[in-house]
N, C-alpha and C positions, 0 to 999 in steps of 0.2 A: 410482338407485344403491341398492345392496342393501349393507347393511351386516351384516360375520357376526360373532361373538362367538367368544370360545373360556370352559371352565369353567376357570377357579381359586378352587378351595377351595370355597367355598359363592357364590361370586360369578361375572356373568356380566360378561365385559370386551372392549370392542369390539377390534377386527384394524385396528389403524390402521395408516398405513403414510408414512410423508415422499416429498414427490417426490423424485427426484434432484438433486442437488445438482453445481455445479462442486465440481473436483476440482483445479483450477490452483494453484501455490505460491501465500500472501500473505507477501512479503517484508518488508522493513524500510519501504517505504511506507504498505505496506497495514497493519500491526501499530500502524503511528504514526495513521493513519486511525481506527484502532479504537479504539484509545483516546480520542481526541479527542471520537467519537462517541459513545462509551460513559458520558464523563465531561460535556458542552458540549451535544450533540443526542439526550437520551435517545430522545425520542419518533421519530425519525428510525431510530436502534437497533432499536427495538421492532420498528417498522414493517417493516424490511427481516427481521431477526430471523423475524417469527411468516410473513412472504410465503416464506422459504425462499431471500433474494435475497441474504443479509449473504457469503458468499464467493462469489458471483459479483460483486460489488458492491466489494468488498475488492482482487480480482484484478484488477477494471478499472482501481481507482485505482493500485496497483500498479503494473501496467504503463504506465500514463499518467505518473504522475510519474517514473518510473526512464527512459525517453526523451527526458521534458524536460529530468532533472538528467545524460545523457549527451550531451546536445545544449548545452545550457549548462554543463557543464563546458570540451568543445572549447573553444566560444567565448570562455570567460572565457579560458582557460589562452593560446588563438591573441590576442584584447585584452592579458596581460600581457606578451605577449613569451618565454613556455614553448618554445623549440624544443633541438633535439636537439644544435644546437653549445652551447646553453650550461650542456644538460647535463652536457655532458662538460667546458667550459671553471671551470665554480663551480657545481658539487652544489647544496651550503649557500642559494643562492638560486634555483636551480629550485626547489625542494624549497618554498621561503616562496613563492614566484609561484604554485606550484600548489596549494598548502595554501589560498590565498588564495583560488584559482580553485573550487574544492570547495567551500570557505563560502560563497561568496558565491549559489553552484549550488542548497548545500542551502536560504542563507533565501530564496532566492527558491521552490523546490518548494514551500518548508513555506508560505508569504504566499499562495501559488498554488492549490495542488489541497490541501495536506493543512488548513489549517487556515481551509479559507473554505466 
């Protein structure tokens, strides 16, 4: 490896360059990952961080738990009894069955992938 320089000012400063990096969205998974790691697994941060790994890394978890928590929304929502007669027959408690079913989706994501 040949390393070149360029001149600024009176000083000679290497041509570094970063590998490519993913480019995938980090959603509201991945954002809540970041934090946890940022604040709970510094050294994990770091590591991922200085490898050039932390948004491919981000993006995995991301898409991993946003499939769990659409997979286990269904299920909770299909377990509460959520279907489309009784949306039309009482709003007011679809709306609490499914409100239900979303919480219960998100602590299980967060117990699961974001905060283990």
């Amino acid at each position: 490896m040949e390393i070149t320089y360029t001149m600024q000012g009176d000083y000679l400063l290497p041509n570094l360059t970063l590998p490519e990096q993913d480019s995938r969205p980090i959603g509201l998974w991945g954002q809540q990952r970041l934090r946890y790691i940022k604040r709970s697994r510094p050294i994990l941060y770091t590591n991922l961080l200085t490898k050039c790994r932390l948004n491919e890394y981000l993006a995995d978890i991301d898409e991993q738990a946003q499939k769990m928590y659409d997979k286990l929304v269904q299920f909770f929502a299909k377990e509460e009894g959520c279907t489309e007669q009784l949306k039309a027959t009482d709003q007011m408690l679809w709306v609490r069955k499914m409100n239900n079913a979303v919480q219960r989706a998100r602590e299980v994501v967060n117990a699961e992938i974001i905060y283990n």
